[in-house]
C-alpha positions in Angstrom: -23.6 -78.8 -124.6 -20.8 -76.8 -122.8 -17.0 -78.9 -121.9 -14.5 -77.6 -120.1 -11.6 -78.6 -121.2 -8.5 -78.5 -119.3 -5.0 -78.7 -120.6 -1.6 -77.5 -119.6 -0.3 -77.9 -123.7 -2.2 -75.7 -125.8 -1.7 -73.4 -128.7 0.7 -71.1 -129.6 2.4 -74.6 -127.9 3.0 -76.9 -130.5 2.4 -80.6 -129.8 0.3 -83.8 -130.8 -2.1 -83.0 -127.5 -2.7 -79.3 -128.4 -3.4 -80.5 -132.1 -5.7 -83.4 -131.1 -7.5 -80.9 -128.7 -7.6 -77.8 -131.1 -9.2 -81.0 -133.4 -12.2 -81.7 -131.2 -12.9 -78.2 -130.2 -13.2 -77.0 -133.7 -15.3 -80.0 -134.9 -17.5 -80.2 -131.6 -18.0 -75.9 -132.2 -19.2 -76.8 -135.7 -21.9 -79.0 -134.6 -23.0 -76.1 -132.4 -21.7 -77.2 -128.6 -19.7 -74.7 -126.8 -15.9 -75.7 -125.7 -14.1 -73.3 -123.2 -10.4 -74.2 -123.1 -8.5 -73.7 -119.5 -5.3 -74.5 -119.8 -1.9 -72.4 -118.9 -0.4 -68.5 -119.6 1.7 -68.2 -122.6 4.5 -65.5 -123.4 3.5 -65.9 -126.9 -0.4 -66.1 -126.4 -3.2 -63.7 -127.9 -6.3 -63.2 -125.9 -8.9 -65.1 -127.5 -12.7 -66.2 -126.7 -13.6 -68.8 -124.3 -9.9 -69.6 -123.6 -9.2 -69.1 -119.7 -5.4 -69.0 -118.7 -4.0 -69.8 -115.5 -1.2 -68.3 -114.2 2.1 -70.5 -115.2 5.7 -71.2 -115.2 8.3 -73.7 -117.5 8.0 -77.0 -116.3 11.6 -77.6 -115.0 14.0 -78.9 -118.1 11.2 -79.4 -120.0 10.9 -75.8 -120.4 8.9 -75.2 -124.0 6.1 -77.3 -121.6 4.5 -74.7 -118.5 2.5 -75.7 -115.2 0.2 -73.5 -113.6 0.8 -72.3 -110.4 -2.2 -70.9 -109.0 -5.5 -70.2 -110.4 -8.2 -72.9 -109.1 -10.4 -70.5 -107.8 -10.7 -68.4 -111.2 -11.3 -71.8 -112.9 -13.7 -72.3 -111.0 -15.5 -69.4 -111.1 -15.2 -69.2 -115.1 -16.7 -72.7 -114.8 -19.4 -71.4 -113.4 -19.9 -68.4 -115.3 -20.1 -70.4 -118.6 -22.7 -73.5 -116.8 -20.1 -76.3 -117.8 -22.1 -79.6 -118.0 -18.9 -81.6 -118.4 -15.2 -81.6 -117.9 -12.2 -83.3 -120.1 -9.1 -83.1 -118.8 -6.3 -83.9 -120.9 -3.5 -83.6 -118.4 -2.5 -85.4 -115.0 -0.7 -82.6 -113.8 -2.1 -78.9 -113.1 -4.6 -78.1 -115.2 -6.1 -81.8 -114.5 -6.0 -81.5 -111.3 -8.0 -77.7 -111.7 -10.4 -79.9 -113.9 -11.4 -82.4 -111.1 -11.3 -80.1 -108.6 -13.7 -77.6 -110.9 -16.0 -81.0 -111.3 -16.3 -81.9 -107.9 -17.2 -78.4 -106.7 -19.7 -78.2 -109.4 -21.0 -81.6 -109.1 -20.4 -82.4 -112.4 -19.1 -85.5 -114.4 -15.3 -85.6 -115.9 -13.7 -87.4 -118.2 -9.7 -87.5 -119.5 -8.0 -88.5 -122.3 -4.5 -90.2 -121.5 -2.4 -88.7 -124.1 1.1 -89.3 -123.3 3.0 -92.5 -122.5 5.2 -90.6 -119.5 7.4 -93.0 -118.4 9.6 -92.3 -122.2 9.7 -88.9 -121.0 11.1 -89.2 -116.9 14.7 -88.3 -118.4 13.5 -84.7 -118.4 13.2 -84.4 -115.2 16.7 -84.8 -113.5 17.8 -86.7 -115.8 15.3 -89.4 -114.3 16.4 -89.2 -110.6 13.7 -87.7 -109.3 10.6 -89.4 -111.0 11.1 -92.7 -112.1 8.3 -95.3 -114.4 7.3 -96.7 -111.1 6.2 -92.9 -109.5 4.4 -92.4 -113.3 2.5 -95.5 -112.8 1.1 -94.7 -109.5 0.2 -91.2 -110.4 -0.9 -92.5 -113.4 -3.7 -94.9 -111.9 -4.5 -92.9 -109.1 -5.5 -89.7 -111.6 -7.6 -92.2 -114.0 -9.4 -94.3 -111.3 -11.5 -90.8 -109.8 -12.2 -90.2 -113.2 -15.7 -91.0 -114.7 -14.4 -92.2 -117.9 -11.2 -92.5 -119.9 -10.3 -91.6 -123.7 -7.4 -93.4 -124.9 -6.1 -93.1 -128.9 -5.1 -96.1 -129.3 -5.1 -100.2 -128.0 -1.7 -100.7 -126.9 -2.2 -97.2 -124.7 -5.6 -99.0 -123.2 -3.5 -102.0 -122.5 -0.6 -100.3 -120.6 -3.1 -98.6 -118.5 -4.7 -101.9 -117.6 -1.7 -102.8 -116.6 -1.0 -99.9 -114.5 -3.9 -100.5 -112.6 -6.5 -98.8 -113.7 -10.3 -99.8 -113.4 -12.3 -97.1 -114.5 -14.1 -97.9 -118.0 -11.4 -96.9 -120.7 -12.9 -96.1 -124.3 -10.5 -96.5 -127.2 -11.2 -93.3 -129.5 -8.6 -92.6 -132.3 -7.8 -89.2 -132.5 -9.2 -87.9 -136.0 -7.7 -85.3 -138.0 -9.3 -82.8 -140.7 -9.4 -84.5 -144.8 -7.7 -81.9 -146.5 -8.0 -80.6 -150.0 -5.2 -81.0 -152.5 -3.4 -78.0 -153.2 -2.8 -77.5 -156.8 0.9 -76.5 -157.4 1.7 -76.9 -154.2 4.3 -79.4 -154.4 6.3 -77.8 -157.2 6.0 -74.4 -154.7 7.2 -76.1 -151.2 10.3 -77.7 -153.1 11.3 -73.9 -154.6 10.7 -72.8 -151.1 13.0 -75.4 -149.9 15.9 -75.4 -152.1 14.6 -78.7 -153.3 14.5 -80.4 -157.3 11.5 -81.2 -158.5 13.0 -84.7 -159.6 14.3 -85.4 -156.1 13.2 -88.1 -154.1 12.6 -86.4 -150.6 11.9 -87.9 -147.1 10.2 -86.3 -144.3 10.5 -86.5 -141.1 8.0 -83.8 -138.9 7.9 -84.2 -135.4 9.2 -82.3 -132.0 12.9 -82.5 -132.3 13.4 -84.7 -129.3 16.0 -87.7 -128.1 12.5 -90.1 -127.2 11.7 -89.6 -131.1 14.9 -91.8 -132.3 15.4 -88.6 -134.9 18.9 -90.1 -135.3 18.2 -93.8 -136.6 16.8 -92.2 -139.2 20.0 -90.1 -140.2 21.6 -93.4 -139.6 19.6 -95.4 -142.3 19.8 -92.6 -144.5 23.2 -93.4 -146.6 21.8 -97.3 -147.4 18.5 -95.3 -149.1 21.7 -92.4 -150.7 23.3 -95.6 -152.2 20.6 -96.8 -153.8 19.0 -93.3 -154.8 21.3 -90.5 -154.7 18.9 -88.3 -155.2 17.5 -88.8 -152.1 16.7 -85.3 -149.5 16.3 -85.9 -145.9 14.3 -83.1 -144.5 13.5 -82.8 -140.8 10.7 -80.1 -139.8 10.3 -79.5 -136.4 12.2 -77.9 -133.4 13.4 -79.3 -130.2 16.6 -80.4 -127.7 17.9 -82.7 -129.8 18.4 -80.1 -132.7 21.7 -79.5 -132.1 23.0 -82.9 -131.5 21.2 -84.3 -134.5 22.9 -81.3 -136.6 25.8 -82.4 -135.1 25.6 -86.0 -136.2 24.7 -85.2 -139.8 28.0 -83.2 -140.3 30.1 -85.8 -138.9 28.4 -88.6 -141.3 29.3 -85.9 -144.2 25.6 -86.0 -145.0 25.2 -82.2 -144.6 24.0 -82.0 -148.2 21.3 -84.2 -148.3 19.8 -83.4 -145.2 18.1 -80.6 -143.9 16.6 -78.9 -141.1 13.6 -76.5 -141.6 13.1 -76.0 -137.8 9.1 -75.3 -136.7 6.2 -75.6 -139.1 3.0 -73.6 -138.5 0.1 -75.6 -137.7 -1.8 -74.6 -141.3 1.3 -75.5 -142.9 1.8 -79.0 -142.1 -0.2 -80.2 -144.8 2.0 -78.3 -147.4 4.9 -80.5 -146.4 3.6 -83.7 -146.3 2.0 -83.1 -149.9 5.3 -82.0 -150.8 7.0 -85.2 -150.0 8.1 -88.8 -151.1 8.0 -90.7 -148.1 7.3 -90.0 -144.3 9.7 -91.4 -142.2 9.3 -92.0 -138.4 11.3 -94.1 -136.3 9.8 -93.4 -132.6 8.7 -95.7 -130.6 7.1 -93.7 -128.1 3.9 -92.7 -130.2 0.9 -93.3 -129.1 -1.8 -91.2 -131.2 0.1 -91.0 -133.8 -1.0 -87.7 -135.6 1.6 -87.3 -137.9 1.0 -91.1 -139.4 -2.7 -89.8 -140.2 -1.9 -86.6 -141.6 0.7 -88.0 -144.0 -1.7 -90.7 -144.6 -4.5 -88.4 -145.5 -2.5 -86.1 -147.7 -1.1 -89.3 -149.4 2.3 -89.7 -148.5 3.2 -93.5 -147.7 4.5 -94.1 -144.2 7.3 -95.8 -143.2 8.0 -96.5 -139.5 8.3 -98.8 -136.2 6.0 -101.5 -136.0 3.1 -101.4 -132.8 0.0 -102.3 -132.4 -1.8 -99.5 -133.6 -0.1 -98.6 -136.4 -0.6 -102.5 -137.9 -4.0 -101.9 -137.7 -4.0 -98.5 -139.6 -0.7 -99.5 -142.2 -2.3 -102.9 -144.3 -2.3 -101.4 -147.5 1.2 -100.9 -148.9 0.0 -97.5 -150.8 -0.2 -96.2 -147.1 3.7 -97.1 -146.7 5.5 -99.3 -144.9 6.6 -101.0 -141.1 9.7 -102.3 -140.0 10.6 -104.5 -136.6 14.0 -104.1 -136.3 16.2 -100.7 -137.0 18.3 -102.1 -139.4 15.3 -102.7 -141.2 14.3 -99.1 -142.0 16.7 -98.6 -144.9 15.1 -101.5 -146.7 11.7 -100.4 -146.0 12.4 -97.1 -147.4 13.7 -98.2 -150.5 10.6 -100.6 -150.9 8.2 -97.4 -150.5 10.0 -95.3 -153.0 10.2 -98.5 -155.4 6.5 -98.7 -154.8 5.6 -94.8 -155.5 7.6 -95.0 -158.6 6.2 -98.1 -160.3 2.2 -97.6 -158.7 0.9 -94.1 -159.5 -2.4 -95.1 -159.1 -4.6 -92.5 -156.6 -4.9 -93.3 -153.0 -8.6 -94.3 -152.6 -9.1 -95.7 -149.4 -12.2 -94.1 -148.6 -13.2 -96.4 -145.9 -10.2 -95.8 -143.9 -10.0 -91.6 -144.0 -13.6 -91.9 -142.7 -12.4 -93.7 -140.0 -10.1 -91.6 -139.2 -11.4 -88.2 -140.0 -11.8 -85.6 -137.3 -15.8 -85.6 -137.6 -15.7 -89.4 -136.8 -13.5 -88.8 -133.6 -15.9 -85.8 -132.8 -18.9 -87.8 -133.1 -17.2 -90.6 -130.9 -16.5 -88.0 -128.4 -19.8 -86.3 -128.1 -21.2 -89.7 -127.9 -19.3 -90.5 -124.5 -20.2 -87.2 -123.4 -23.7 -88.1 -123.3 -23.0 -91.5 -122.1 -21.2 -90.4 -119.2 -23.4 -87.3 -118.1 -26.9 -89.9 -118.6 -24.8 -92.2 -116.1 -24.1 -89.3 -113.7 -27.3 -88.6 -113.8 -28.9 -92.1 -113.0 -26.4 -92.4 -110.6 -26.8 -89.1 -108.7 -30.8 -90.3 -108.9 -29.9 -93.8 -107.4 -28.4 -92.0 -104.6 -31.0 -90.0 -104.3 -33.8 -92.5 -104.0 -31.6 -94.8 -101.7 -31.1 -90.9 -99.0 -35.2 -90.7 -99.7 -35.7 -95.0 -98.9 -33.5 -94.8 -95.8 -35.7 -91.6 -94.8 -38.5 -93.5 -95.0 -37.3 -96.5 -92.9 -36.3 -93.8 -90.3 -39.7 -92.4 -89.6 -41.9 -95.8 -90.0 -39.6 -97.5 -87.4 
């Protein structure tokens, strides 16, 4: 099978949608299917196989993020160079509008994942004067109901889009992620690396450095977990436009030698970090796929973080960490986790669960609405053909 898949965020970008797709490509290559990326130009970018870029430009404030500004016709005709069978769009903006337009003109069925819950992200955009929740909803269900399918990562994301509005059939498929090996020495080596003791109790916290991640209640829990463990490290990995203010608020808290800021990890990297760690600590609310949860999970550092939907149904074994309800829970929680790491140093086996969400489960989920979707195209675009042919026939016997 050949997909098309159409993005505006993809690597050298660094985010939870260019992960997820890089993810799926990778696994779906593996099993021998073709995936040609089209997604946006790139300062930073190397010319690579079947990866088509469209001319670009920042996307206003959000300026790390780029929309293309031209290009439909070269999608297109890429598209049809490569005999696409099946586009996934994982954008509502540029590239996904290249994607159904690509579809249409070729006739073909399309799918898209809804990554992103925009409405926590409208203050980047003039400070949310421009586009407000209501303008995201109805973009929102317009995009997804002339779409053949949608992916969603999670329950509570299906739920909110139900409530938008939207009809079309919405599949719930858990992004996946790769089940890495254990490095051997690798822990002792990060914490050298780091400036970090090898008897210190150390916290992590890896995500995009932004305000809709609440970065800073977790600086603000942080002197509760100091009292009780003073050998406690904060350590913040990741880069973003709340950087500065969160610097900021650790020196006037006087808390500039416990915590640390690493700035951007490389993809092949991340693993190295969270095997290097205590405790992964997340206080967002806005998370919806939740990558960094799995990854932590799967290199067997405990979680602690907000309670949703989908991470209750993930987080029911207190060896994979911890949830809290309220803020001024998160201190406590912490401490629990750590007490529990200490006193439990039994393996994480939970075998079942890292299946589930391993990156060749979500592949073969995938794949399997591929084929679902194109068969239905296909019945349907007979069906349509057989009622043109029956109304023919009515013609010419009347």
């Amino acid at each position: 099978m050949r997909i098309g898949m159409f993005t505006d965020s993809y690597f050298p970008q660094i985010s939870g949608v260019s992960t997820s797709i890089k993810i799926l490509k990778d696994e779906l290559e593996a099993r021998g299917h073709e995936v040609i990326i089209f997604t946006t130009t790139d300062p930073h970018a190397v010319v690579e196989p079947n990866i088509v870029r469209l001319t670009s430009i920042p996307f206003l404030s959000f300026k790390e993020r780029r929309i293309a500004i031209k290009g439909f016709s070269k999608a297109l005709k890429e598209a049809k160079k490569y005999k696409i069978d099946i586009i996934h769009t994982h954008t509502e903006f540029s590239l996904g509008i290249a994607g159904k337009y690509v579809a249409k003109m070729l006739d073909i069925p399309s799918i898209h994942t809804y990554h992103t819950m925009y409405e926590k992200y409208v203050h980047y955009i003039a400070r949310g004067k421009i586009i407000r929740k209501n303008d995201v909803i109805r973009l929102s269900r317009i995009f997804c109901n002339r779409t053949a399918g949608i992916i969603v990562p999670s329950q509570l994301m299906k739920e909110m889009l139900m409530d938008y509005g939207v009809k079309a059939e919405i599949r719930v498929i858990p992004t996946g992620i790769p089940i890495p090996e254990a490095i051997p020495g690798i822990r002792e080596k990060m914490r050298q690396q780091l400036g970090l003791k090898d008897d210190e109790i150390v916290l992590l916290s890896l995500s995009r450095l932004a305000y809709e991640k609440n970065l800073h209640k977790t600086i603000n829990a942080f002197p509760a977990v100091l009292k009780k463990y003073p050998n406690a490290k904060l350590v913040f990995a990741g880069d973003g436009p709340a950087r500065e203010d969160l610097e900021t608020l650790v020196r006037d808290s006087k808390l500039t030698d416990s915590i640390s800021f690493v700035g951007e990890v490389a993809y092949e990297a991340v693993p190295n970090y969270y095997q290097m760690a205590d405790v992964y600590v997340n206080a967002s609310e806005s998370e919806t796929q939740g990558l960094t949860y799995l990854e932590s999970i799967v290199n067997g550092c405990p979680v602690v973080a907000k309670r949703n939907d989908y991470l209750s149904e993930i987080i029911r074994n207190p060896l994979l960490g911890s949830l809290f309800t309220e803020d001024d829970e998160m201190a406590e929680h912490i401490i629990q986790t750590i007490e529990m790491t200490q006193s439990n140093q039994q393996q994480l086996e939970e075998a079942e669960l890292i299946r589930e969400i391993s990156a060749e489960t979500f592949s073969k989920r995938v794949l399997s609405y591929y084929r679902n979707v194109i068969a239905n195209d296909v019945f349907e675009t007979e069906k349509k053909k057989t009622t043109i042919l029956m109304r023919k026939i009515k013609q010419i016997n009347r």
